[in-house]
N, C-alpha and C positions, 0 to 999 in steps of 0.2 A: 525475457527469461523468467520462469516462472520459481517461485521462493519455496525448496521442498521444505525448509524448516527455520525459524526464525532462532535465532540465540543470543536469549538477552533483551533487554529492552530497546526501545526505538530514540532516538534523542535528535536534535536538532530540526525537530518536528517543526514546519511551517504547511500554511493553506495555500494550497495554490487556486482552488475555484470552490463556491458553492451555491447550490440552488441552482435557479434559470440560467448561470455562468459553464454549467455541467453538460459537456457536449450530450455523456452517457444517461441523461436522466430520466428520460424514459424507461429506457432498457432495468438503470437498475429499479428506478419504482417497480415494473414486472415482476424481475427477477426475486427482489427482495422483501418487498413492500413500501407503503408511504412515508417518507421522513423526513428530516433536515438533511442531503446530503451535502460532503463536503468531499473533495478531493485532496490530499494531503500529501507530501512527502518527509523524510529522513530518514538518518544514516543506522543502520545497523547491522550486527554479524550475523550472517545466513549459512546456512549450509546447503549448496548445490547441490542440483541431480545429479553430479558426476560428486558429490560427497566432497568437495573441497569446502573450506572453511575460509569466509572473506567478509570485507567490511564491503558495505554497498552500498548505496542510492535507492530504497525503496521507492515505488509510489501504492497506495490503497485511496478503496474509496469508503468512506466511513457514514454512519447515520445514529443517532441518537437514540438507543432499546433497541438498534440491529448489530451495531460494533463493524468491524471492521472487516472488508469485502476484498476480493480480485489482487491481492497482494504480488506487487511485481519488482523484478530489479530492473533499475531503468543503468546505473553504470556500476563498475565494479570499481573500488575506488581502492584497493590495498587488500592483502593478505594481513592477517593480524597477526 
């Protein structure tokens, strides 16, 4: 599920992979250019394509001078 708009900050931010650990790292070297990637998840309020308002499960892929990439909801975890 793709995140139409984030609200709010992100928190309980942890790593889940980075560098050669990154299935996608070629794709995003390509896509974005050369960097430290990291893959990352935590919780934040989104707003869905269908405009509903929830707390969720992010995951992004992040790089160091590029920020933050592919932002997705991996669970829907409560209505605020």
């Amino acid at each position: 599920m793709v995140v139409v708009e984030l609200i709010g900050e992100i928190s309980s931010i942890e790593i889940i992979a980075v560098g050669r650990g990154l299935r996608e790292l070629k794709r995003l070297r390509r896509d974005y250019g050369a960097g430290r990637w990291r893959k990352l998840k935590g919780v934040a309020t989104v707003r869905l394509i269908d405009l509903k308002v929830v707390r969720a499960e992010v995951h992004w892929y992040e790089a160091h001078g590029i920020g933050r990439q592919e932002i997705k909801v991996t669970k829907i975890l409560d209505s605020p």
